[in-house]
N, C-alpha and C positions, 0 to 999 in steps of 0.2 A: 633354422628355427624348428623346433621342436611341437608336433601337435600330438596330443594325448585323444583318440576320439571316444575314446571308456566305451557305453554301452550302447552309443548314439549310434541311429539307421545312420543310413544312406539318403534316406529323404531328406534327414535331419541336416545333415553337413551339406547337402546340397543347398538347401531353405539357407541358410547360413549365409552361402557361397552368393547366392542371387543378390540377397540382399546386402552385403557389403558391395557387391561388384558396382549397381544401383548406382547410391550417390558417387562413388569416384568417374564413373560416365557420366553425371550431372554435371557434378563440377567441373570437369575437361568440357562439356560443351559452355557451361557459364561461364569460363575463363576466354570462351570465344566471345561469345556474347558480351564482356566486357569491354573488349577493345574494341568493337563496332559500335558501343556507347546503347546498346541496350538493355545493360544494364547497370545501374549508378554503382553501383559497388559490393564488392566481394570479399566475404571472410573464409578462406579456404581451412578445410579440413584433412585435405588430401596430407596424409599419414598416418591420421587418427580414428580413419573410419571407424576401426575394430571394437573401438569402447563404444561408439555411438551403438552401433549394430547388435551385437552380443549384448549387450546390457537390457536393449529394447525389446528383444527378441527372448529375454529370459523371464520378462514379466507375464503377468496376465494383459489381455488388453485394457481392463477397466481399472487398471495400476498408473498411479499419475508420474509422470517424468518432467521433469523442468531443465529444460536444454540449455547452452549457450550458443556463443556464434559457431562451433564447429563442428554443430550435432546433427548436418543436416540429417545421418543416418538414421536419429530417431523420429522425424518427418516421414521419410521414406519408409523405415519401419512397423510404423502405424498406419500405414498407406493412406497416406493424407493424398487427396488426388493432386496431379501434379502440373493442371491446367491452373489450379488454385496458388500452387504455391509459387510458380513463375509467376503470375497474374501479381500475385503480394510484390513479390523481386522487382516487379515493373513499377511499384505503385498505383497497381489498376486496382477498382471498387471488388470486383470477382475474388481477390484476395482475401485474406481475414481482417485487414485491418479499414479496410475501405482507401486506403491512400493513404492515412494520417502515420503511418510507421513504415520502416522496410526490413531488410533482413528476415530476423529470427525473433522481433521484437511484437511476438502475437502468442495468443493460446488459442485452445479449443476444446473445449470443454468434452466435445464428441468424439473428441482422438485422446481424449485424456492427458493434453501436454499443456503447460504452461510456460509461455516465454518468456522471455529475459527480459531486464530492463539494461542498458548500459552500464548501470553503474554496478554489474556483474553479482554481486553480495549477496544482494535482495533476497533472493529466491531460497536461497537456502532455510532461509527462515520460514518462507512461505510454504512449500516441503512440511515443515514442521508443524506446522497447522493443518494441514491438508491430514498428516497423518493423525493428530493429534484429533482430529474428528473421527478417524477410521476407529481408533481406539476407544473414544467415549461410546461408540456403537458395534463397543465390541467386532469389527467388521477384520475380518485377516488379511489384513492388506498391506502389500510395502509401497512408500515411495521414494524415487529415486529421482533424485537432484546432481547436478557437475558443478566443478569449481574447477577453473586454472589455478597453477600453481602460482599465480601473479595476481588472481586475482583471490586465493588465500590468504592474501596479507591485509585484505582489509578486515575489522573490527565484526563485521559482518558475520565471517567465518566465524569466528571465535565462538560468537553470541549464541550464533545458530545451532553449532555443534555443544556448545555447553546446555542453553535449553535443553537442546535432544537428552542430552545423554540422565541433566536430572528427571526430564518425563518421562525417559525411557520408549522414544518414539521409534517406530518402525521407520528408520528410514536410512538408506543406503548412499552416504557423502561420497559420492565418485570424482578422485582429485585427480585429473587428467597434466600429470607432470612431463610437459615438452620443454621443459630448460628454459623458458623465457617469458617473462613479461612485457608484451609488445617485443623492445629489442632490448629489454635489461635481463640479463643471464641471471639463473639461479642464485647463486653469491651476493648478485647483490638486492637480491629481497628478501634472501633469511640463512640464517647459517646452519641449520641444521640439513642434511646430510636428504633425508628419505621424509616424508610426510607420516608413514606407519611410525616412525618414533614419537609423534602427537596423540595417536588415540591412546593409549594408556593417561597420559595427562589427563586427559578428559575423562577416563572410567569408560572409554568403549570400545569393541575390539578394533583392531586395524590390519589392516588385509593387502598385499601387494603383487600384483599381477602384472604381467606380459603387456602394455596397453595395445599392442601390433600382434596379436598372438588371438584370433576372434573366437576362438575355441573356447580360451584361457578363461577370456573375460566371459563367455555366455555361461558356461559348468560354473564358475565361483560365481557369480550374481545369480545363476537359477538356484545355488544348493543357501548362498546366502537369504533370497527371499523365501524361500517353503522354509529356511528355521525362523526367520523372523515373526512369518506369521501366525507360530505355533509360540515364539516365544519373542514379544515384540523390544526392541531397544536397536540401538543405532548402531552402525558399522561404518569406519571409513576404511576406505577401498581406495588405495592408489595403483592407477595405470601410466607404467612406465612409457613413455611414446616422444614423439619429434613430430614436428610440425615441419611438413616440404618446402612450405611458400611462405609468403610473407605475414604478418599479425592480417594486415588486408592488404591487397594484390596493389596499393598507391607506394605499400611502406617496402616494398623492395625484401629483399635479405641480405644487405652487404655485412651487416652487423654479425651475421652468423659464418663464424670460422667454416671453410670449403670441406675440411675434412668429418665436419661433423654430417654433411651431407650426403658425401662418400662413404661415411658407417652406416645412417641411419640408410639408405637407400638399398641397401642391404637385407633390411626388415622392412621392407613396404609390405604389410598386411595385406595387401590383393594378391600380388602377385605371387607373394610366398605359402599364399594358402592355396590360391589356387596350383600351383608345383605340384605340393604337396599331393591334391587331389587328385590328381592326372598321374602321377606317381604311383597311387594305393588305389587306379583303377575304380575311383570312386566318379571322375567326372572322364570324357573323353572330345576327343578333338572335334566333334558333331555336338555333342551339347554346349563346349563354350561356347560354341561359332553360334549356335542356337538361342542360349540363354542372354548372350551382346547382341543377336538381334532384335531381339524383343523388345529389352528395354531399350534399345536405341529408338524400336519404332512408339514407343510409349515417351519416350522423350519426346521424338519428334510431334508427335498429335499432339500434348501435352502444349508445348509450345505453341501450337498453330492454333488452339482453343485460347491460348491468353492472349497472341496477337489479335486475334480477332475482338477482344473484348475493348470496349473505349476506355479512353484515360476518366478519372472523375470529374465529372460537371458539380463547382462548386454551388452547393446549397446552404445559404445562411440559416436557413430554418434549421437544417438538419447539423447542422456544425454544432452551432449551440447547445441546439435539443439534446446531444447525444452526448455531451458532457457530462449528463445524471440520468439515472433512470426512472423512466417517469412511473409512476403507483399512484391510485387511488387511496386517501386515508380512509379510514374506519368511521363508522359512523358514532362512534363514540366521540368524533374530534371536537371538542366544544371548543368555543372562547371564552377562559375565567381569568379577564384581567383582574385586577384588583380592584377596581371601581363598574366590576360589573355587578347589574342590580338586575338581571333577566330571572324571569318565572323562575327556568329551567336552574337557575345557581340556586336560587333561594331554598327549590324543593330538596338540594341534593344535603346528603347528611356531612357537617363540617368538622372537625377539630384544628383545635388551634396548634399549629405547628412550627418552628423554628425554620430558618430555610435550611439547614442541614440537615434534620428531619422528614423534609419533604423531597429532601431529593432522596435519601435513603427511603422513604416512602414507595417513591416511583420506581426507586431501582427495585426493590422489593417486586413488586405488583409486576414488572416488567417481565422479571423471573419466572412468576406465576403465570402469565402470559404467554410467554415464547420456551417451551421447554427444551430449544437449541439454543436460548441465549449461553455465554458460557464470559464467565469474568473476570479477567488477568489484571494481577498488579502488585507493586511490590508489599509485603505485609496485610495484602486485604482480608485474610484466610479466618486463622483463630484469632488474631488479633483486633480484626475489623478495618485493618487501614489506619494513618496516624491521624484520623478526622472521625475514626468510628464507625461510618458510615455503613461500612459493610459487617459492622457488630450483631454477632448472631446467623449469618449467611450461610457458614459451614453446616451447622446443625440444621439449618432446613432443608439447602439446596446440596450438598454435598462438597465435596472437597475438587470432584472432577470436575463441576461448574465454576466454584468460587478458588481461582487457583493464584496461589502463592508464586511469585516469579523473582529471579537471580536479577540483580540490577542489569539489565540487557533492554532497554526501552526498543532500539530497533527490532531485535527480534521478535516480542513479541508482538510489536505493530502489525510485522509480515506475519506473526501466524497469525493475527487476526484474519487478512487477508485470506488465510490458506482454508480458515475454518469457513470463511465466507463462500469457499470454490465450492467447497461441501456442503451448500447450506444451510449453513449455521451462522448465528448471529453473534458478536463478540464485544463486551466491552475492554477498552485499556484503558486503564486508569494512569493518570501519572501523577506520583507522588506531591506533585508539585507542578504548575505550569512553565517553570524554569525548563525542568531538566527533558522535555519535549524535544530540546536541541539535539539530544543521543537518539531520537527515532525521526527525527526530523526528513530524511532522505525519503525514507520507507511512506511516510505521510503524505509529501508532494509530489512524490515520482512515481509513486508505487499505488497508493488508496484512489487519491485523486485520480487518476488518467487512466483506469483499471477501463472502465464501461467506455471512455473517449474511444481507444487505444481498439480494444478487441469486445469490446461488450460484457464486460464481466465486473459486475458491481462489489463494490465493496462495502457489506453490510458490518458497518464497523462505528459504533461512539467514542472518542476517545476524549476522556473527564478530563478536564482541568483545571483545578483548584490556581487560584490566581490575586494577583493584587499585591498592595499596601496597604499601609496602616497599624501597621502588626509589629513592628522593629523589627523585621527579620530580616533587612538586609539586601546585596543587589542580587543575590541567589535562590530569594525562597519567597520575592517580590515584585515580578516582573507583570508588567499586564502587555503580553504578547499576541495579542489577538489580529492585529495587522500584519501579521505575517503570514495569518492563515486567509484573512480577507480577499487577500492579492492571487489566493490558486484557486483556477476554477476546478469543479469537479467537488471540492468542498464544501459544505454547509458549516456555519458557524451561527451557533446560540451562546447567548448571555443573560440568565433573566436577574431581575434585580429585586423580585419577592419572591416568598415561600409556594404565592398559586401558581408562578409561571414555574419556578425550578422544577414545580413535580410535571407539571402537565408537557411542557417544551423537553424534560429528558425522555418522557414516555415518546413522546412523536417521536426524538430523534431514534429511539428503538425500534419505532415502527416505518420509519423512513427506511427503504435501501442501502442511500447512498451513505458514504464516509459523513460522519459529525462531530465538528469538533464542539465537545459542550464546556462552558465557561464556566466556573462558580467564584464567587469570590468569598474569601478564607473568611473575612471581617464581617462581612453578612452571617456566616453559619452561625452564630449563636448571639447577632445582635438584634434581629427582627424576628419576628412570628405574626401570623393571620391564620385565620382561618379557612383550611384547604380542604377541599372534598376527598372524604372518607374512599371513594368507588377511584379506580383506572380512570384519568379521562385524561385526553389529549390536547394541549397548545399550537397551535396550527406553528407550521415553522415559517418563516417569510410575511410575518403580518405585526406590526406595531403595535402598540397599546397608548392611547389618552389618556396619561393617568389622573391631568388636570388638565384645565381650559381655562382659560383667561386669554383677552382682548391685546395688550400690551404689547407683547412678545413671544416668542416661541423659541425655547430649548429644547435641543433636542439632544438626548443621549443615551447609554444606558448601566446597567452594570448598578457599582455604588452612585454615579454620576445621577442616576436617577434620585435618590436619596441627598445628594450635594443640593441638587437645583430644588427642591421638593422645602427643604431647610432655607434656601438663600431665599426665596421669594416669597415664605411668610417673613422672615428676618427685618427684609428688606420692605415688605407691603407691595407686593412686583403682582398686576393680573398677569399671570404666563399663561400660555400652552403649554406643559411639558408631556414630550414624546417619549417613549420608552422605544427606541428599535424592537428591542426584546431578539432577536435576531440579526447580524452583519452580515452574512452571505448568506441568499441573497435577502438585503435589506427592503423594506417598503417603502417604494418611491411612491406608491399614490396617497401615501398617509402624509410623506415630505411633504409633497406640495400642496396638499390640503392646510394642512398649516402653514407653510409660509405663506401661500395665498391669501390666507385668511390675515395676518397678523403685519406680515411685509418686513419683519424684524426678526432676525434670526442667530442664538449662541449655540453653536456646535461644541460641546463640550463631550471631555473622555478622561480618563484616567494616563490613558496610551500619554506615551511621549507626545510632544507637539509635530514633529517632525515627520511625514509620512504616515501619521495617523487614516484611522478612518473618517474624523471631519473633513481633513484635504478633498479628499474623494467624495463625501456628500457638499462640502461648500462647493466644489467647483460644480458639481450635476447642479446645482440650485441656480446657479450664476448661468450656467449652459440655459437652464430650461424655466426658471422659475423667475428672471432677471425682471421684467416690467412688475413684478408684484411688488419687489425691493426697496423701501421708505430708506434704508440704512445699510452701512456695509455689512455685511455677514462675519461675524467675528468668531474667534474658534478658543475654547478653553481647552488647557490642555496641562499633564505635568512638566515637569523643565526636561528641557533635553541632555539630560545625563543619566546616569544610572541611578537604579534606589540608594541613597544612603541609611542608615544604621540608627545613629540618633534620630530619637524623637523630634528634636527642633529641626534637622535637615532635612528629615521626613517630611514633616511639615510643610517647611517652605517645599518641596519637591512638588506634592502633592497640590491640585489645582483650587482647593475651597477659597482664598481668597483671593484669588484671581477672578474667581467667576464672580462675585461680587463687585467688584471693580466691574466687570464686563458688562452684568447689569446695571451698572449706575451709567456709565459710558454711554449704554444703548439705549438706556433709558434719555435721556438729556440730550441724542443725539439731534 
């Protein structure tokens, strides 16, 4: 093996040397510690130091890195202390995750890393966002993200490296090519030859290095990031390398031909650098012996600080709690249900607005508000989006805030994320509440568990236009909001007038946590009220009365509100109808105010019947609310199948006279 050391000291190539040596004496001692069962489980790295190392070691420290499982090097590189990072390994509190993850599955904001989530993709995207804030503040900075060659084959890659290359982000795709995915060989997860034959595809340069050769990779990632940040766009970067052990120390390596172990062993990046060194008189037999003791004795202490630390004492409070981040709202937060009659509504200045209007209102005002918000979505730009809503955005707010995106819904979820790590705030819009399904991973695995996981929120709204009514089909009319209901970590709103869409999207701008916000397509230009002129805020998690009657109580929200609101003059029905106005988390003390009150109760939605979000409020009622109960708790709902096309199937799909029947039913009960 070959090392070029150019103009580089001797301190320099030593700093090198320490730090590659480092994790491969972690890992040989965690491979101890594994079979003594202290520790659950091991993804070795041992072959690949040299990317982790060199890569880490070529940045600035306040340059962000998003590892995988075999990067302990750039832990150890940023000198993340190492009583912390056993203590994680162990699933001790002292750790970053508190217990709730292991591995490599944390970030840290103050080491500047962000870790992986399992489902390997993720992050590349989130990279993208991270940089993609460095850039709207003009700030010079790279970041550097890793991809396995196996886990390049997911849709993820693709999205992520395309983003980059149309926004032209400073960031450095390190594709760590060991022959295998878990134990499926090269061959059989893509045919092409070298990974540098992709970045041309993409429009960006692609670079292919030594990945066992630590020199190779620190000189091409240190000369890559000084030209990036003088001239920022993306670069993929493949390091050639082999993995020793197994995908994890359970999966064996029978699957890997003997002789490929016999070549690569050959090029073990420690040993052959260190030769080398010993070689050109740069390292000698007193300092290795020297520099293997120290970290041995930093391993050692390192260890005996996380033994000593307790496992976690489970806390409900704190389980819970720690699934969102908690904020005080603003003191602007009012409550302007639609049948509110307070002083403070009366004095405020109104116009009469459309609901598509007033959420374009708030998104407006939100902008003016938070000048890190920043706006991704497909067509939102000069066009406005196919709803209009963002008509006119460019011209005020600019083109870097209101940004046009490649149909890629997961990537930019993650760069929301990433704009998040940077303190920025992010809307994504989806063109449609269907097509959510292509960022869907990114939304429940990635937004959601961000703050659970390692503390790090995800100030992120993500719009979506939804519903039937419209003919449009089982594509462009899904009302999927029980899918979002079910992950904690979440918030979801739905308003069903013009005062709550402005006031409940400003909150959810002003909330931290991930939001998923509802609007329904058939409302934007069939309802209008008069909505205050000023910023003000919808609390998230509180109901709305929008009527009171003695009779019965409906509870719903969305167009549903509008269904029941129609069926019960129709009909002559006194109801209570509830608006949630919010489904995670929804108001339970407003539920049982009205069932209590009324002991009759129709759970109506748009949602399919089947796993809806009435299931989950009938049965809380039945749980808690049961001696109030005159009558069974009955649920409207659409049929359970997909939207149909025609008007008359729509029809029948869709729940209005069902809910009539319901209230005749309940009424007579």
């Amino acid at each position: 093996m070959h090392f070029d050391r150019k103009d580089y000291s001797n301190d320099t190539l030593l700093h090198l040397y320490q730090h590659l040596l480092k994790p491969r004496m972690i890992e040989e001692k965690m491979l101890i510690l594994l079979r003594q069962g202290k520790v659950s489980k091991w993804f070795s790295g041992i072959g690949q130091e040299a990317i982790s190392v060199g890569s880490t070691l070529a940045l600035d420290a306040d340059e962000y890195i998003l590892p995988l499982h075999r990067n302990l090097g750039v832990f150890t590189g940023r000198n993340v202390p190492l009583d912390r990072l056993f203590a994680q390994w162990q699933g001790k509190t002292h750790g970053f995750s508190k217990g709730r993850d292991r591995s490599f599955h944390f970030g840290t904001n103050e080491h500047h890393i962000v870790g992986m989530i399992s489902h390997l993709g993720p992050q590349l995207a989130v990279a993208g966002g991270i940089a993609l804030a460095d850039t709207l503040e003009d700030r010079p900075k790279v970041t550097v993200t890793y991809s396995g060659d196996g886990g390049a084959s997911e849709g993820d890659f693709h999205e992520a490296l395309n983003v980059a290359a149309v926004w032209q982000l400073p960031v450095i795709f390190i594709i760590e090519n060991n022959g295998y995915g878990l134990s499926t060989p090269s061959n059989e997860q893509f045919r092409f030859r070298y990974f540098v034959d992709k970045g041309p595809a993409y429009g960006m340069e692609a670079v292919q290095v030594d990945g066992n050769n630590v020199l190779e990779v620190y000189d091409t990632v240190r000369r890559l990031a000084e030209d990036l940040r003088q001239n920022p766009r993306p670069v993929l970067l493949e390091a050639l390398t082999f993995r020793m052990r197994g995908h994890e120390e359970a999966s064996g390596t029978k699957y890997v031909p003997q002789e490929l172990f016999e070549q690569w062993a050959q090029k073990d990046p420690v040993e052959n650098y260190e030769k080398w060194l010993l070689q050109e008189g740069i390292l000698d037999e007193e300092a290795r012996m020297r520099f293997r003791e120290t970290i041995k004795r930093e391993i050692e202490e390192g260890l005996r600080l996380a033994d000593a630390e307790p496992m976690p004492t489970a806390s409900l409070e704190q389980e819970v709690g720690d699934m969102y981040r908690s904020f005080v709202p603003s003191d602007e937060c009012l409550v302007l249900s639609p049948n509110d009659l307070s002083t403070k509504h009366q004095a405020l200045s109104t116009t009469d607005k459309r609901y598509v209007d007033a959420i374009s209102d708030g998104l407006r005002q939100s902008m003016e508000r938070y000048p890190d918000l920043v706006l991704m979505g497909q067509d939102i730009a000069e066009y406005g989006g196919v709803f209009k809503i963002t008509d006119g955005f460019v011209a005020q707010f600019g083109k870097g805030r209101v940004r046009n995106t490649p149909l890629c819904e997961s990537a930019i979820v993650g760069a929301g994320l990433g704009l998040s790590i940077k303190g920025k705030k992010a809307m994504v819009e989806m063109q449609f509440a269907d097509f959510v399904t292509c960022g869907f991973n990114q939304i429940v695995n990635n937004l959601a568990k961000s703050h659970y996981r390692w503390g790090q929120n995800a100030d992120v709204v993500v719009r979506m236009p939804t519903g039937a009514g419209t003919a449009a089909g089982p594509f462009h009319s899904q009302s999927n909001e029980a899918w979002f209901t079910h992950t904690p970590g979440l918030k979801v709103v739905f308003p069903s007038n013009p005062v709550d869409a402005k006031g409940l999207l400003c909150a959810a701008f002003e909330d931290p946590n991930p939001v998923m916000y509802f609007e329904h397509k058939l409302l934007y230009r069939s309802i209008s009220a008069p909505v205050p002129d000023a910023y003000y805020t919808t609390p998230i998690g509180k109901a709305a009365l929008v009527r009171e009657g003695q009779e019965m109580s409906i509870i719903t929200y969305g167009a549903g509100v509008h269904w029941a609101l129609a069926a019960v003059q129709e009909l002559g029905v006194d109801a209570d109808i509830l608006d949630l106005r919010t489904l995670l988390p929804w108001d339970e003390d407003a539920v049982r105010q009205t069932v209590e009150k009324n002991g009759r109760v129709i759970l109506l939605h748009e949602d399919t019947l089947t796993g809806g979000l009435a299931g989950e409020i009938g049965a809380w009622i039945a749980e808690h609310c049961f001696r109030s109960l005159d009558a069974p708790i009955l649920r409207v709902a659409s049929l359970d199948t997909a939207v149909p096309f025609a008007p008359s199937l729509e029809k029948q799909f869709l729940p209005q006279q069902r809910l009539r029947e319901a209230i005749e039913k309940l009424r007579s009960y």
